[in-house]
Jmol script that loads the backbone (N, CA, C; Angstrom):
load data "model"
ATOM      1  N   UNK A   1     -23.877  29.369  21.649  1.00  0.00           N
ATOM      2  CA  UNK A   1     -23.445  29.993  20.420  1.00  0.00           C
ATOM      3  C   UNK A   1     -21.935  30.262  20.448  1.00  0.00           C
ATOM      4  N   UNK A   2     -21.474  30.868  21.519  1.00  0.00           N
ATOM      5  CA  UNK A   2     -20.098  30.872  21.972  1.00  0.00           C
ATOM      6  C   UNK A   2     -19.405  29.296  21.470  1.00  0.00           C
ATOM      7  N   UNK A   3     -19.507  28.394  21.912  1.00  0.00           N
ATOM      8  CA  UNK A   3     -18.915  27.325  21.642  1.00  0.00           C
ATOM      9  C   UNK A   3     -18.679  26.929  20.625  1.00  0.00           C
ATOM     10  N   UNK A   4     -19.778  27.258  19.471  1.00  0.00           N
ATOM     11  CA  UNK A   4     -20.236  27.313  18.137  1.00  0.00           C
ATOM     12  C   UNK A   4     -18.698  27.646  17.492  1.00  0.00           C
ATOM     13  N   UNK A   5     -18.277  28.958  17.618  1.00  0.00           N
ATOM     14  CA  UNK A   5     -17.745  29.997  17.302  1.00  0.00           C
ATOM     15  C   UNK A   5     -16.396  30.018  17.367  1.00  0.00           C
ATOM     16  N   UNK A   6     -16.286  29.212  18.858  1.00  0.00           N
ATOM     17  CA  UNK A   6     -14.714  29.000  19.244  1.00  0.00           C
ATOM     18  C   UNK A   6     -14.663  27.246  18.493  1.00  0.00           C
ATOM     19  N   UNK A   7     -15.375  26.630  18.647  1.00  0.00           N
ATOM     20  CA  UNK A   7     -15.290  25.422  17.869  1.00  0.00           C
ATOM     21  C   UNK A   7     -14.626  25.877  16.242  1.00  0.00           C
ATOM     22  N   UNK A   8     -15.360  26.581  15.400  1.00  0.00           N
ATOM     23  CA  UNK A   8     -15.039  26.994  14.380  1.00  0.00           C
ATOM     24  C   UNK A   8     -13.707  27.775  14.177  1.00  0.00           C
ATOM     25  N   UNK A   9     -13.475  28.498  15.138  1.00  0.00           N
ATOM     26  CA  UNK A   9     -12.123  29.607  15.699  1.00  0.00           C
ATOM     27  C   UNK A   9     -10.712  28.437  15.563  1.00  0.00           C
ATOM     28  N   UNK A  10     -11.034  27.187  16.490  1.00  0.00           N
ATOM     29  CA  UNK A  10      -9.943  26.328  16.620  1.00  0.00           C
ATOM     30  C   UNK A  10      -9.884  25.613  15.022  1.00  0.00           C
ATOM     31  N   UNK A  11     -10.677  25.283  14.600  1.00  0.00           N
ATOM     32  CA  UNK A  11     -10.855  24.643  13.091  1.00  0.00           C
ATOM     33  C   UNK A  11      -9.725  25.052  12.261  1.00  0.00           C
ATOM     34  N   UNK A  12      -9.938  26.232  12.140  1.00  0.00           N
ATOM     35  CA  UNK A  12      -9.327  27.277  11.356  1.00  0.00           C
ATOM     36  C   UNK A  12      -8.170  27.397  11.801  1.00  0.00           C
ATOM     37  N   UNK A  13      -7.655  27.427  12.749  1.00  0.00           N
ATOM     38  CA  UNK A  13      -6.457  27.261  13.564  1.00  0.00           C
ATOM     39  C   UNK A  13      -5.720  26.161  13.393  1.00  0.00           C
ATOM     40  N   UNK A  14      -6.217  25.257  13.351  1.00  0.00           N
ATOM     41  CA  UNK A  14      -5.649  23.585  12.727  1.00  0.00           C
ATOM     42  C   UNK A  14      -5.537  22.928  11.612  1.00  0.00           C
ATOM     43  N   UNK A  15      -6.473  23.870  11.142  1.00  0.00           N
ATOM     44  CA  UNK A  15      -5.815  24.125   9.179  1.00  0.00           C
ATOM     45  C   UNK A  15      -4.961  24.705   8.784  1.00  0.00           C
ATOM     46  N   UNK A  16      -4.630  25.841   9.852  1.00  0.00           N
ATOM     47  CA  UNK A  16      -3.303  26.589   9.341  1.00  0.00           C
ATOM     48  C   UNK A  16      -2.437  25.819   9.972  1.00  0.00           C
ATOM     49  N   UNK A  17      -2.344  25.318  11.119  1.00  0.00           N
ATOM     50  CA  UNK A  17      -1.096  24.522  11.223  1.00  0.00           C
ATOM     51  C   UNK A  17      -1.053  23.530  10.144  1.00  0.00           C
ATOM     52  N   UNK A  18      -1.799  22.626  10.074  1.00  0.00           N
ATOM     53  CA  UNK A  18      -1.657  21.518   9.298  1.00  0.00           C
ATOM     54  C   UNK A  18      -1.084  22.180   7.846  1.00  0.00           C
ATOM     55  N   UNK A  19      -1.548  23.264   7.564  1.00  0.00           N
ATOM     56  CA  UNK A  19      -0.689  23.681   6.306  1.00  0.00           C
ATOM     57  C   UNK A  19       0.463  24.164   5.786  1.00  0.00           C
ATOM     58  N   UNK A  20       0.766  24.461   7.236  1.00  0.00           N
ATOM     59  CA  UNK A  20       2.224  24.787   7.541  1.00  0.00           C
ATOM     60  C   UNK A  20       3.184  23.392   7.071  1.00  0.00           C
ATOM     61  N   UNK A  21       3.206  21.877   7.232  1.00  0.00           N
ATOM     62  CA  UNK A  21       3.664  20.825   6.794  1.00  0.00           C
ATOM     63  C   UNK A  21       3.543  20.714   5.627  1.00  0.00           C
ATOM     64  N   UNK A  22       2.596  20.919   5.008  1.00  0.00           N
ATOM     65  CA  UNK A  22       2.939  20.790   3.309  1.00  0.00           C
ATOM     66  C   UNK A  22       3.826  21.766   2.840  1.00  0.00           C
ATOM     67  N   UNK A  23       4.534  20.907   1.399  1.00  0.00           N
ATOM     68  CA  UNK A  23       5.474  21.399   0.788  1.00  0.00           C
ATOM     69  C   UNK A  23       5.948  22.550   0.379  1.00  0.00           C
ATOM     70  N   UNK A  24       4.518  23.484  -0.337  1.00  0.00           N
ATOM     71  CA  UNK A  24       4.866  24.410  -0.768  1.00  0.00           C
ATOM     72  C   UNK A  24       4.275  25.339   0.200  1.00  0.00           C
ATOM     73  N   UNK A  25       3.919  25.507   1.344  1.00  0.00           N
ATOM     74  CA  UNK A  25       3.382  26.009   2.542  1.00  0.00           C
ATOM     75  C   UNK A  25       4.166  27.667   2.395  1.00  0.00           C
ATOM     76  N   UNK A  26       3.442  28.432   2.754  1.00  0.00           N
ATOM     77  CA  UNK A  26       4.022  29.977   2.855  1.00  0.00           C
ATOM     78  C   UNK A  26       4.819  29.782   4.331  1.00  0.00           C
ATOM     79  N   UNK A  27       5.868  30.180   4.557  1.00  0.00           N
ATOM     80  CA  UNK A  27       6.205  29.669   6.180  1.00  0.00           C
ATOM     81  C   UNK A  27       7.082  30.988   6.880  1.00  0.00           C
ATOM     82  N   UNK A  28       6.965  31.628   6.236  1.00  0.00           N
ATOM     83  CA  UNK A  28       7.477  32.645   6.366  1.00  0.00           C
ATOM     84  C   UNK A  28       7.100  33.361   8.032  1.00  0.00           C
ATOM     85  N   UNK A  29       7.058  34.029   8.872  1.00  0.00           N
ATOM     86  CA  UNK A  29       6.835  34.447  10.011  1.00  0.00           C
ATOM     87  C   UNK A  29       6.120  35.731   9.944  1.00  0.00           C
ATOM     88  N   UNK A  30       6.802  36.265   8.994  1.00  0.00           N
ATOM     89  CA  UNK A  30       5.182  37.506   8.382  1.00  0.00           C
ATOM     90  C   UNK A  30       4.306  37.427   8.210  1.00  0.00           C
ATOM     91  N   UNK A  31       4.262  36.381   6.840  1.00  0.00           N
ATOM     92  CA  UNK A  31       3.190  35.559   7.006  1.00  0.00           C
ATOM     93  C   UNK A  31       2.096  34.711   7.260  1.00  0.00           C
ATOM     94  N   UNK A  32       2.878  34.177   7.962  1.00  0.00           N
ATOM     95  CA  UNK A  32       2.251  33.611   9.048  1.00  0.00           C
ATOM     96  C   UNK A  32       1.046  34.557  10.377  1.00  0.00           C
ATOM     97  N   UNK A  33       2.145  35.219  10.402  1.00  0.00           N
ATOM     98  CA  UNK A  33       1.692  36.291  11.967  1.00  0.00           C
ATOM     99  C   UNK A  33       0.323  36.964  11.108  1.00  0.00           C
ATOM    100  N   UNK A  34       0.622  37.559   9.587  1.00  0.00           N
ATOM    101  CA  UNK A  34      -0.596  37.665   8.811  1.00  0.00           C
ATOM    102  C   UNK A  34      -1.883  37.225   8.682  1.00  0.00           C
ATOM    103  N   UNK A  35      -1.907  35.780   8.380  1.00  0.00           N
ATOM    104  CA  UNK A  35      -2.918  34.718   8.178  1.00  0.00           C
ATOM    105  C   UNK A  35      -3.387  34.894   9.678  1.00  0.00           C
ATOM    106  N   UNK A  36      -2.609  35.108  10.717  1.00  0.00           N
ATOM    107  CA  UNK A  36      -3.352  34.726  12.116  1.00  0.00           C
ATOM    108  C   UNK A  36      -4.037  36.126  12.257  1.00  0.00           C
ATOM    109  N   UNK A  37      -3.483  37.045  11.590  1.00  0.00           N
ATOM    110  CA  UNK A  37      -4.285  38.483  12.163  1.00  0.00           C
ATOM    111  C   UNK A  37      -5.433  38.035  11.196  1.00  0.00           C
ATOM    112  N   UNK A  38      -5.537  37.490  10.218  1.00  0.00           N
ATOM    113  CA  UNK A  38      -6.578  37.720   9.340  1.00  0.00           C
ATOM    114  C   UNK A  38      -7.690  37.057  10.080  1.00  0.00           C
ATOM    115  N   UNK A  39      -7.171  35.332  10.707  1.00  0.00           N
ATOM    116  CA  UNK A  39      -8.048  35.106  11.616  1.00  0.00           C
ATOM    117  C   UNK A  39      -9.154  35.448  12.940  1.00  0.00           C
ATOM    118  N   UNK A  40      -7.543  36.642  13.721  1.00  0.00           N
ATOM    119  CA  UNK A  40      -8.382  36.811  14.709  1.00  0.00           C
ATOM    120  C   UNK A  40      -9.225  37.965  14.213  1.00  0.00           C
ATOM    121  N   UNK A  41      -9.452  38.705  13.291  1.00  0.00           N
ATOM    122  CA  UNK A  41     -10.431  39.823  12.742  1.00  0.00           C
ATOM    123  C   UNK A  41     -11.641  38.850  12.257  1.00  0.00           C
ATOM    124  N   UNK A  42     -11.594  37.706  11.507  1.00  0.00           N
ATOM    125  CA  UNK A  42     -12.808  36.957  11.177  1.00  0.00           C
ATOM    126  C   UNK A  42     -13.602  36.807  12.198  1.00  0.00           C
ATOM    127  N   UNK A  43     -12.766  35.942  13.168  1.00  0.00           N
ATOM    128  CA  UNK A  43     -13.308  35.038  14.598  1.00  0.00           C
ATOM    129  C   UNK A  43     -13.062  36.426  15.812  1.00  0.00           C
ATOM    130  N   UNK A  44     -13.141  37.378  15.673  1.00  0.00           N
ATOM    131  CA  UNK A  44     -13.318  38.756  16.670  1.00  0.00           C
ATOM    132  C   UNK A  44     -13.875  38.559  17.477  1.00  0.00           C
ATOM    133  N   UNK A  45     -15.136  37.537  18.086  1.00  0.00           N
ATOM    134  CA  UNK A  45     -15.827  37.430  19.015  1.00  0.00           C
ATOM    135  C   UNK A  45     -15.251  36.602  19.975  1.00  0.00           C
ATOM    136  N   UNK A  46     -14.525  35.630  19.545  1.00  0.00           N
ATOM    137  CA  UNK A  46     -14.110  34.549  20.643  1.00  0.00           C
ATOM    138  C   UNK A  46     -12.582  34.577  20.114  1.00  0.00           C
ATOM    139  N   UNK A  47     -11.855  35.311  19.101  1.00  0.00           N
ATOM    140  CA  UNK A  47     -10.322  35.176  19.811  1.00  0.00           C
ATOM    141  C   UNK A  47      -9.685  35.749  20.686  1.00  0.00           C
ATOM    142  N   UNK A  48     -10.351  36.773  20.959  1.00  0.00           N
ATOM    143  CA  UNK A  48     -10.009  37.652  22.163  1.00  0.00           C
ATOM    144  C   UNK A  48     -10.263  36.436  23.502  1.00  0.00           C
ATOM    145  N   UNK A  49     -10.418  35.462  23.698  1.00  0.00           N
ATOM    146  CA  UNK A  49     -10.519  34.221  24.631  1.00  0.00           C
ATOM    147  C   UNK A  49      -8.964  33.606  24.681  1.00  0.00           C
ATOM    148  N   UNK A  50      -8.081  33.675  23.204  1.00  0.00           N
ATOM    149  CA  UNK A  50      -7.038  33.087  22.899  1.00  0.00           C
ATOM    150  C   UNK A  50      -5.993  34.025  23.051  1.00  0.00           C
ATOM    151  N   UNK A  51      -4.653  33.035  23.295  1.00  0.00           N
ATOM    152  CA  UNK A  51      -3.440  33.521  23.223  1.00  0.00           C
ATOM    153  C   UNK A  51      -2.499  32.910  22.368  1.00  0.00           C
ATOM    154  N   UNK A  52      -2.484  33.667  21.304  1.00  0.00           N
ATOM    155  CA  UNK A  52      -1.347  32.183  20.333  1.00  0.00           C
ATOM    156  C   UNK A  52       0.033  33.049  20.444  1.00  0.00           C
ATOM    157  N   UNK A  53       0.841  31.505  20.330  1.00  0.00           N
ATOM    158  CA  UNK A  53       2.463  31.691  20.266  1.00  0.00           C
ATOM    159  C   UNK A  53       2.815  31.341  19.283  1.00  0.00           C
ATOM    160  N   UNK A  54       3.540  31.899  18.435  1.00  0.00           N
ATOM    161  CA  UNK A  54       4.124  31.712  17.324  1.00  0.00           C
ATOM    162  C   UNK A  54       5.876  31.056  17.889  1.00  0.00           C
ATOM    163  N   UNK A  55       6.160  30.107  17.628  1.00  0.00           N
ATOM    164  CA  UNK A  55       7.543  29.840  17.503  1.00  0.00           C
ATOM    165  C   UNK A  55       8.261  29.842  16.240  1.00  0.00           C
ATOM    166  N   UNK A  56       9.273  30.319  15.875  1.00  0.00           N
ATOM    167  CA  UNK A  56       9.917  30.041  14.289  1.00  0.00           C
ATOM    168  C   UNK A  56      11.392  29.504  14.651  1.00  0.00           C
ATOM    169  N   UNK A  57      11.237  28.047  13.696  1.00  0.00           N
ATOM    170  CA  UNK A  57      12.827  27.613  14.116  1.00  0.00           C
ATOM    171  C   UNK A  57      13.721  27.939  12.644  1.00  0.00           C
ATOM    172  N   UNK A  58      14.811  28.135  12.900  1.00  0.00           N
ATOM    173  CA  UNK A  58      15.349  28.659  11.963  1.00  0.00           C
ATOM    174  C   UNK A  58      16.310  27.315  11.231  1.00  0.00           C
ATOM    175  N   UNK A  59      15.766  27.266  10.021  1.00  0.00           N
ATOM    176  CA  UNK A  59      16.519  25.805   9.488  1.00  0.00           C
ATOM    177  C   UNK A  59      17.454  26.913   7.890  1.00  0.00           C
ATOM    178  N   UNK A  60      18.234  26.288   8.390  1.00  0.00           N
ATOM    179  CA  UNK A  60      19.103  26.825   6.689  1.00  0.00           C
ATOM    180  C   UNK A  60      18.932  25.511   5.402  1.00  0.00           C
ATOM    181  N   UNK A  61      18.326  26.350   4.953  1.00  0.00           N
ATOM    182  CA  UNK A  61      18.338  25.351   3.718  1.00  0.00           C
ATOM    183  C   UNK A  61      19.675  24.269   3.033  1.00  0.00           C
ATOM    184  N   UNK A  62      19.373  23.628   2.509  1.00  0.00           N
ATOM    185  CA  UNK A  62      20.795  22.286   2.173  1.00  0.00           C
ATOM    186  C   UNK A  62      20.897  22.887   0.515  1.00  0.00           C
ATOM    187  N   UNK A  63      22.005  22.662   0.604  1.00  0.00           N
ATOM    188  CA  UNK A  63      22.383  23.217  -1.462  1.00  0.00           C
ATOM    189  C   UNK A  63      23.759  22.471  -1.714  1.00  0.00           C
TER     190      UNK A  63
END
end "model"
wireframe off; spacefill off
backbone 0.3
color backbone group
């Protein structure tokens, strides 16, 4: 059942990255750090197994 759980845990985890590449993506680092708390409160049973790193690179926009 565990496996179940963390299977589903990583899912969700690779949707938010992957959504991070699209265009209009929230990318913000608040945000971000947000969506992941929201995660690990869903998946409570098996993220406490995980350690995520957030990196943020800092790009200045072109104008």
């Amino acid at each position: 059942m565990v496996e179940r759980l963390c299977a589903r845990y990583k899912a969700a985890l690779t949707t938010l990255a992957e959504g991070l590449s699209k265009p209009r993506a929230r990318r913000k680092p608040e945000e971000v750090h947000e969506r992941i708390g929201r995660l690990k409160a869903k998946h409570r049973r098996v993220a406490r197994y995980y350690t995520l790193r957030v990196s943020v690179d800092r790009v200045e926009p072109v104008t």
